[in-house]
C-alpha positions in Angstrom: 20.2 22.0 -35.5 22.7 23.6 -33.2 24.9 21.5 -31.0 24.1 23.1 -28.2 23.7 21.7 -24.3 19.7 22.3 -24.6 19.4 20.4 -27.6 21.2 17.6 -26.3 18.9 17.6 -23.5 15.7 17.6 -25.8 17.7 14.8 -27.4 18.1 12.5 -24.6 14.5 13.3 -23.0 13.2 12.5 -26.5 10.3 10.1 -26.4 12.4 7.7 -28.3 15.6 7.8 -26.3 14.0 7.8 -22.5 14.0 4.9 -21.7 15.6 1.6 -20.2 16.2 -1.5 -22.5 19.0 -3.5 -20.7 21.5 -5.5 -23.3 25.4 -5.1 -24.4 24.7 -5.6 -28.5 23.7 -1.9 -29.0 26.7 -0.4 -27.0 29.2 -3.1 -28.5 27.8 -1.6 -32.1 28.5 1.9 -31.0 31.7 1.5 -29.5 33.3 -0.6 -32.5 32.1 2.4 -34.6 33.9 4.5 -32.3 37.1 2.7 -32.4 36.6 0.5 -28.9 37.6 3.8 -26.4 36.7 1.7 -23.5 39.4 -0.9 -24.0 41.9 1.7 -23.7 40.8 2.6 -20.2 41.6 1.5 -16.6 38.3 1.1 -14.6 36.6 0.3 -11.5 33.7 -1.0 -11.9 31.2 -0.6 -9.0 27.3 -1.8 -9.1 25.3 -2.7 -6.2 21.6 -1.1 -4.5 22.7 1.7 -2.9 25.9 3.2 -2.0 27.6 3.0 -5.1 27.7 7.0 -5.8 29.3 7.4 -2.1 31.8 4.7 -2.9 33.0 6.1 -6.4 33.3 10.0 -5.2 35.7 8.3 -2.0 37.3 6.4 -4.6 38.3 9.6 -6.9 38.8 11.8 -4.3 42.0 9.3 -2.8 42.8 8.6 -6.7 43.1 12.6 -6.9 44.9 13.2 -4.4 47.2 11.2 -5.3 48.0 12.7 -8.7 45.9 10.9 -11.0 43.7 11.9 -13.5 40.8 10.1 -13.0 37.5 9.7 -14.7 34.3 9.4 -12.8 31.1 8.1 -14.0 27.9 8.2 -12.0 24.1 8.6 -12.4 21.5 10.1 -11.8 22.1 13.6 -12.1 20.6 16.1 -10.1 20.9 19.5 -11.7 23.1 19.0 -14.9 23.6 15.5 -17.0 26.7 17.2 -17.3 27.5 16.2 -13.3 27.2 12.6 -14.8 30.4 12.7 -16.6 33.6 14.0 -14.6 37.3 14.4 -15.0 39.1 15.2 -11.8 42.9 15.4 -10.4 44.7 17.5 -7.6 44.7 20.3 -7.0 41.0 19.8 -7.7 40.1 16.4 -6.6 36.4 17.2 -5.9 33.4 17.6 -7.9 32.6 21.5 -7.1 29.2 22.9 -6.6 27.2 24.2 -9.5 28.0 27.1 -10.5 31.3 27.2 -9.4 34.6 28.4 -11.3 36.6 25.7 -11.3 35.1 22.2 -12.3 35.3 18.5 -13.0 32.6 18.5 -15.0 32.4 17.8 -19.1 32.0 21.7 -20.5 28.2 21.8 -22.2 29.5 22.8 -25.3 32.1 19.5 -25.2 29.1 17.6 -24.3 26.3 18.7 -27.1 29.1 17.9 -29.2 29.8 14.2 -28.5 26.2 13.5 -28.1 25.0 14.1 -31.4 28.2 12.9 -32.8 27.5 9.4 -31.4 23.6 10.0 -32.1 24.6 10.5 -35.6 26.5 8.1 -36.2 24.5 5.7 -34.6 21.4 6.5 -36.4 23.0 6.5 -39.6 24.1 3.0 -38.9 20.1 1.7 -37.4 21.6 1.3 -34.1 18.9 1.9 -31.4 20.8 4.2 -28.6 18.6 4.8 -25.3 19.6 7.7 -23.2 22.0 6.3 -20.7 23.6 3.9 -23.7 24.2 7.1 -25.7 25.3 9.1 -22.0 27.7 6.1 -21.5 29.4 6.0 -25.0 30.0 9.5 -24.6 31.9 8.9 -21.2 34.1 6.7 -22.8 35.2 8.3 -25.7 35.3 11.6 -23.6 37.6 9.4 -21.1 39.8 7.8 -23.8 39.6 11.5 -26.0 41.4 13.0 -22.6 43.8 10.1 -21.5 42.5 9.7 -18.4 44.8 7.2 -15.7 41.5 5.4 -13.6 37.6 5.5 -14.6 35.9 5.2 -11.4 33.0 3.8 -13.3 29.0 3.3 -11.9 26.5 1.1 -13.2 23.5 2.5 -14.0 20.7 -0.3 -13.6 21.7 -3.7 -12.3 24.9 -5.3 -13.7 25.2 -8.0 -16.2 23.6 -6.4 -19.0 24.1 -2.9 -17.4 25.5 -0.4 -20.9 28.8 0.0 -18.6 29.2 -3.7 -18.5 31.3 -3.8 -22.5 34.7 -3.8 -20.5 36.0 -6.7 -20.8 38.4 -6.6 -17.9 38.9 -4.3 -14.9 41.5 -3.5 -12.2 38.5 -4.3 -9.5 34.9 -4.8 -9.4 33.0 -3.4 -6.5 29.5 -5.2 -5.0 27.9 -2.3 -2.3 24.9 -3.6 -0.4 22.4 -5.7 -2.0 18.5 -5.6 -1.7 15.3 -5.1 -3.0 15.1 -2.4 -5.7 14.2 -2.5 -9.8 12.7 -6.2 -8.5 10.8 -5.7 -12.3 14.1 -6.2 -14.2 16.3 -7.6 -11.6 14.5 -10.1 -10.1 12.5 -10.7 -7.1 14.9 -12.2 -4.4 18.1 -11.0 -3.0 19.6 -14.1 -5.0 18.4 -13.1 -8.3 19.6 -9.2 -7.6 22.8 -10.5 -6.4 23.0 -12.6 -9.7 22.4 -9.2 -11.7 25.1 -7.2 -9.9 27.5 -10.3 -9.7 27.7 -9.8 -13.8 30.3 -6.8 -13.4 32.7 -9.7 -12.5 35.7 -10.4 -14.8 38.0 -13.3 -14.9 41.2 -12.5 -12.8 40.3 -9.2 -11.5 39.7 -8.9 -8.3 36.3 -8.6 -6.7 35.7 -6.8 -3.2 31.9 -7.0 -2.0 30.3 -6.7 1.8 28.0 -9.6 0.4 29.0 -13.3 0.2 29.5 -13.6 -3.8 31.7 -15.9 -5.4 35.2 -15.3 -6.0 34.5 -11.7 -4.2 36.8 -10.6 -1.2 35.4 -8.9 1.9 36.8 -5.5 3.0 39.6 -6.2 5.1 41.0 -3.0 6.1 39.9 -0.8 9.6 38.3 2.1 9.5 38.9 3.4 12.7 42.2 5.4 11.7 40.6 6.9 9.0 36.8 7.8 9.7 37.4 11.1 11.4 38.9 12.7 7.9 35.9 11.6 5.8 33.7 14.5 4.9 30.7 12.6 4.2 28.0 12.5 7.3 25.8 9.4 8.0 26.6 5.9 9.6 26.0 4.1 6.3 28.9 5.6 4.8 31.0 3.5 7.3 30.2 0.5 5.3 31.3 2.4 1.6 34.6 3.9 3.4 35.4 0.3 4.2 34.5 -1.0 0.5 36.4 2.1 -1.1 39.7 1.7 1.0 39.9 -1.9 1.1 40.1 -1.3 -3.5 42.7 1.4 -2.7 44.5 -1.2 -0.7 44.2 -3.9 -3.1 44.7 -1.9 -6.2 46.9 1.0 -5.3 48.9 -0.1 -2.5 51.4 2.3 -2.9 49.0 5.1 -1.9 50.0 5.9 1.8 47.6 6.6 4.7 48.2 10.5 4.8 47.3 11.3 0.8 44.1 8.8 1.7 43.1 11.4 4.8 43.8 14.0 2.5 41.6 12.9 0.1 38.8 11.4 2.5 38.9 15.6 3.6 38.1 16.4 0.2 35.4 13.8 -0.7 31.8 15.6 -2.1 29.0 13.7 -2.5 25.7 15.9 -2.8 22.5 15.4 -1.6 23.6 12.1 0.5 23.1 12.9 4.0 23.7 16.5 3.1 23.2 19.1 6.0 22.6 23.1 5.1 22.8 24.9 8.3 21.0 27.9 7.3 18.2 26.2 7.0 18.7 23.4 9.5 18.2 20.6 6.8 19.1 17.3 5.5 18.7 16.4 2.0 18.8 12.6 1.4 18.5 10.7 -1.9 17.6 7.2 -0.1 14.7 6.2 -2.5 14.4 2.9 -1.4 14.0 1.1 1.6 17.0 0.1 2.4 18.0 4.0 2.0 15.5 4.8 3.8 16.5 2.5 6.9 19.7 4.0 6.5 18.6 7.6 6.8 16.8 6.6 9.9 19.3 5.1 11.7 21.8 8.1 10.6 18.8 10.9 11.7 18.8 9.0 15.7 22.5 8.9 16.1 23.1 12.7 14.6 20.3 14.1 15.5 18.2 12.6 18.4 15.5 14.0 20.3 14.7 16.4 17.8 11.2 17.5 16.0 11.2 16.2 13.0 9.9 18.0 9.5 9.7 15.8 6.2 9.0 16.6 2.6 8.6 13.3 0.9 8.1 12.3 -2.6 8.8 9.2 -4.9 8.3 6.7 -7.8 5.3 4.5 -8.3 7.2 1.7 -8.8 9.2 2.2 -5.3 8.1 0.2 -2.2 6.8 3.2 -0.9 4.4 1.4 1.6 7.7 -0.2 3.1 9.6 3.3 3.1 6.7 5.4 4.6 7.0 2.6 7.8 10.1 2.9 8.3 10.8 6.6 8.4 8.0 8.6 10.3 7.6 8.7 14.1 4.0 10.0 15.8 4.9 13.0 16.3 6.8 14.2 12.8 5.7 16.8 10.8 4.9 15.6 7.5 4.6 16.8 4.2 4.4 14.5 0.4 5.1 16.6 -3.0 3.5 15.7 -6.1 7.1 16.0 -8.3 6.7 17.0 -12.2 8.1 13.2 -13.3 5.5 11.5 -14.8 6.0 8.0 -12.2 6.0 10.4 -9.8 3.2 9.7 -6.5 0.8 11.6 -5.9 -0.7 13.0 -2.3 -3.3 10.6 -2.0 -1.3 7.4 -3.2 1.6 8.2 -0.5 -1.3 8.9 2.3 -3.4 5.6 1.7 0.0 3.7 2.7 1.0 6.1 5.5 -0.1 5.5 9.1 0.6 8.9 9.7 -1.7 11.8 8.6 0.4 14.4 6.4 -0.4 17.5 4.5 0.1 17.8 0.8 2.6 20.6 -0.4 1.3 22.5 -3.2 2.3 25.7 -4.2 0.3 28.0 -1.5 2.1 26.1 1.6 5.2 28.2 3.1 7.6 26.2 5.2 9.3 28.2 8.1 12.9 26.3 8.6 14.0 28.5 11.2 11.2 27.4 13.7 13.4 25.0 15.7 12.6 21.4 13.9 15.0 19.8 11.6 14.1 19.5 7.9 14.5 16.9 5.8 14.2 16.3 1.9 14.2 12.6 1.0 12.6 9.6 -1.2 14.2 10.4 -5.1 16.6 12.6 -6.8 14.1 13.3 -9.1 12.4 15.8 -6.8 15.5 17.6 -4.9 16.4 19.9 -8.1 12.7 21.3 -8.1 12.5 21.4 -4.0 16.1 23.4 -4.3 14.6 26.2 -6.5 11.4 25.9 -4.5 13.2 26.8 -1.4 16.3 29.0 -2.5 18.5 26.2 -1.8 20.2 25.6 -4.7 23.8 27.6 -4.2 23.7 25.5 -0.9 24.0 21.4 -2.5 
């Protein structure tokens, strides 16, 4: 078989491979094999509900700026697993839309390669990779391979036994906002969930969180100075500028106030809050409620007293009853998309839990986003790389 990107794809999508089975003894395995690579890296480690993607891209973007080479980790993809596994520094401290010449991202060739490498060697030694194990042990070899300064590193499901969770130490562990989401693995309170993400946590490292966790410091730096620079639109990302600068200040206090602006200029984070004029559009990954909540609030201040048009779609195992209350208003134009993931809602499950009547879009509907209303995409990530292709979007993200 050729190590090429699309075989690596068929790879990770395999049947055997796709799929979540939280626990450190398989990675631990893999990584030994593989020399340990993450112990000769410098990371921060950042879990939480939601908010963690926006807090890592502020994160690299400062650490860029600033003249580091810095590693960034995050998941899921939208387009390209390749968008998963970054190395950025100035002048190009920014992941760069697809397509684009210049990139952070791993090259496909690079990638194919390490990924059956790894699968290899981890088949020939009856170790039992999943998808995002064998996606993570490529990231740190990758990372150590390229001598990278910082790893601004993202958890993938929870914490504790989360595959990223083999470092034994850090230079700072960041908590975003807590609540309800993956209650079937994490738990069903806030306490449980917090207990999950809690386990990035290492002994004398610091620990910076908004929630009230053990041995974790609140953010303790103003944002008023600085909120004007940051590229990334919606009111929640007040909260992760906070988070990100307060690690900057704890970590890398030596980084002054200008190469932060600088880099809070240069910050890219698609498909969070993301606003394509040309088509008078938002497109939102919030896939949970508290996302959701999030998106609303951010929709009234930026956008009041204008008609609404939504294309919704989500997971079956998302409180999608919860989500579809707190978005719509009576007079919102509403549409739910079937998505080709196989946990993906259907028309009629989304409508029994909605007290607003919406049409289904298939195929035969045309949507007219020059008519006046704002347009927004929203409710997984799963669905925004079909709906870009479906509307001509996709140069746009």
């Amino acid at each position: 078989m050729k190590y090429t990107y699309e075989n690596a794809v068929a790879l990770l999508t395999s049947v055997g491979k796709f799929h979540i089975s939280l626990g450190l003894d398989r990675m631990e395995q893999i990584l030994e094999l593989l020399g340990n690579p993450q112990e000769k890296l410098n990371c921060i480690h950042v879990a939480g509900t939601n908010g963690k993607g926006s807090v890592c891209s502020i994160l690299t973007a400062i650490l860029a700026e600033s003249g580091k080479k810095v590693g960034l980790y995050t998941s899921p993809h939208i387009f390209k697993y390749t968008e998963r596994i970054q190395i950025l520094s100035s002048p190009h401290p920014i992941p760069l839309p697809i397509g684009a010449k210049v990139s952070g991202y791993i090259p496909d060739d690079v990638f194919a390669r390490y990924v059956f490498e790894i699968s290899n060697l981890a088949e020939k030694n009856n170790i039992d990779l999943t998808e995002f194990e064998i996606l993570t042990a490529v990231m740190f070899k990758y990372f150590a391979d390229n001598k990278v300064d910082v790893v601004v590193l993202e958890t993938g499901l929870g914490g504790r036994f989360d595959a990223t969770n083999v470092i034994t130490r850090n230079l700072c562990s960041v908590i975003t906002h807590i609540d309800f989401d993956h209650t079937e693995r994490l738990g069903d309170t806030l306490e449980k969930i917090s207990f999950e993400k809690a386990g990035i946590i290492k002994p004398d490292c610091p620990c910076i969180s908004f929630e009230s966790l053990i041995n974790a410091k609140r953010p303790d730096v103003k944002i008023d100075e600085f909120i004007d620079y940051l590229s990334l639109r919606g009111k929640y990302q007040h909260e992760n500028l906070a988070l990100a600068l307060s690690v900057i200040k704890e970590v890398f206090p030596e980084i002054g106030n200008d190469i932060i602006k600088e880099g809070l200029k240069k910050v890219k984070h698609p498909c969070r809050f993301q606003y394509i004029k040309e088509k008078n559009l938002i497109i939102d990954g919030a896939h949970n409620p508290n996302g959701i909540e999030a998106l609303r609030t951010s929709l009234d201040e930026f956008f009041p007293n204008v008609k609404r048009r939504f294309i919704f779609g989500c997971l079956k195992n998302k409180d999608y009853k919860k989500m579809l209350g707190l978005l719509f208003k009576e007079d919102d134009e509403i549409y739910f998309y079937h998505f080709s993931h196989s946990n993906s809602c259907d028309y009629h499950e989304l409508q029994a839990e909605c007290p607003i009547k919406a049409c289904e879009l298939t195929s035969e509907v045309r949507i007219n986003f020059n008519d006046g209303k704002l347009n927004i995409i929203c409710g997984s990530f799963y669905m925004i790389s079909e709906l870009a292709q479906k509307f001509d979007i996709l140069r746009n993200i």
